[in-house]
N, C-alpha and C positions, 0 to 999 in steps of 0.2 A: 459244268453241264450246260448242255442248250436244248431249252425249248421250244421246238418247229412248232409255228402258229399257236406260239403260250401268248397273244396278248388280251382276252380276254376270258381267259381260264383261271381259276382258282390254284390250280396246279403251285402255281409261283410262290401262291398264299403259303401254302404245304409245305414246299422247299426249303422256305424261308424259316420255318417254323421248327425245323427238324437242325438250324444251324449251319445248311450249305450257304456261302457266299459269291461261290465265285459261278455265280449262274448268269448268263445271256438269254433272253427271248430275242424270238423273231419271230415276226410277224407280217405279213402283207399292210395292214390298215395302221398308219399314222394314228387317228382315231382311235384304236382298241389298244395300241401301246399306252397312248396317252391314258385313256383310261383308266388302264392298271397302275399305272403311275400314277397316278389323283390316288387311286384305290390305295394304294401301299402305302404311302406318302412314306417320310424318312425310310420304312425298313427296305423302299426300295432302291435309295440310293448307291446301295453296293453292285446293283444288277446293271448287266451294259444291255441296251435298248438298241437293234435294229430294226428297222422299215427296210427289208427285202423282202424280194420274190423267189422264194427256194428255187426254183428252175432257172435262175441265173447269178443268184449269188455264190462267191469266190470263199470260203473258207479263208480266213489269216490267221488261222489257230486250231489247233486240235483239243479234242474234250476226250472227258473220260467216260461222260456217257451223254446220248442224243436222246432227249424222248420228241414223239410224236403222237397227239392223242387222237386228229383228225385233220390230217394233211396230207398225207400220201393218197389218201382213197379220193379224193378232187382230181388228182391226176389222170384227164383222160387220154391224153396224148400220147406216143408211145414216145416223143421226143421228150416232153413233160419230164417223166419218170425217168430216162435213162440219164436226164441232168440233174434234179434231183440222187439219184443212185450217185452218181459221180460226187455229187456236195456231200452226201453220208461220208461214201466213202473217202476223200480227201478231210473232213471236220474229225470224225473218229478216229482214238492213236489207235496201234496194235493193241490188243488184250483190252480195249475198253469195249463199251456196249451200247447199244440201241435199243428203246422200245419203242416199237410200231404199233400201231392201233390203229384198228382198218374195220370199215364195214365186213363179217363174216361171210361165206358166199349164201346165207339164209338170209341174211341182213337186205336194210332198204336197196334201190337200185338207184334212188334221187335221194339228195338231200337240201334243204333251205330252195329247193326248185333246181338246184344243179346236180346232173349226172353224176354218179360214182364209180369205181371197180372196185368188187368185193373181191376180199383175198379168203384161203385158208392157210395154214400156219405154213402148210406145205409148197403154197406159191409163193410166199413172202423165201421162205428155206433158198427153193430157185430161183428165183427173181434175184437174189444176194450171194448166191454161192460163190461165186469169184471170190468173194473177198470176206465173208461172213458166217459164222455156223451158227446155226440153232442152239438155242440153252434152253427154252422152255415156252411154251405156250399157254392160253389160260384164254377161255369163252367166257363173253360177260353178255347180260343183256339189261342193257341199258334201259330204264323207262324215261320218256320225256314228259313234258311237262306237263303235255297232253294226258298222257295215259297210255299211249302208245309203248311197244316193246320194239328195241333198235339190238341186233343179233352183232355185238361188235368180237374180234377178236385179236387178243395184244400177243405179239410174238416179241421175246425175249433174246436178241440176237450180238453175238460175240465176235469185234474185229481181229480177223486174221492177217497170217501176214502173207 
């Protein structure tokens, strides 16, 4: 599996934990890899570690499944996203899957001070249909640390061929 922008999520922790090994993160910050790696120490050496920028990185491998917990909904750009879309689509084999996690369209319209687009299950559905069909969707609302409530929604989506 590979994790878009797992390098400072606990996510990995979980992975790990549950006995998957052959997991990759990516992540934009050198920094928040490193981090995780201090964090994990030994249990993360089975994990491969990139510093890319999903909007220009090349896939050399296909996974069985993608997640994404908040990286897609940063993409303002329409060029952004349809390179990204293209790294999904070239990283994921047939019949493996993706989980996308996206600000909901109730959800904030900024995040950390930077712009978002919020998706619903049914945008993410079009935004991917070329090449991907829905399996299932699921509304979460996140509280931060604040006390705030964040309207997220994860769509569960299946490479076709």
């Amino acid at each position: 599996m590979i994790d878009i922008g797992g390098g400072m999520s606990r996510f990995t922790d979980a992975v790990l934990a549950m006995g998957l090994r052959d997991v990759t993160i990516l992540d934009l910050s050198q920094v928040a890899l490193d981090a995780a790696r201090d964090r994990l120490g030994p249990a993360g050496g089975s994990l491969t570690w990139l510093c890319k920028d999903i909007t220009t990185w090349s896939p050399t491998r296909q996974y069985d499944l993608w997640h994404d917990r908040a990286v897609f909904h940063f993409l303002t750009d329409p060029a952004d996203r349809a390179a990204y879309i293209e790294s999904l689509t070239r990283a994921v084999r047939i019949d493996g899957h993706a989980i996308i996690a996206t600000f909901a369209p109730d959800g904030p319209d900024r995040c950390s001070g930077l712009p978002v687009v919020r998706y619903s299950p049914e945008n993410i559905a079009v935004l991917l249909a070329d090449s991907f069909a829905p399996v299932a969707h699921r509304r979460h609302l996140h509280q931060t640390p604040k006390g705030a409530e964040q309207a997220f929604q994860f769509s569960l989506i299946r490479r076709v061929g």
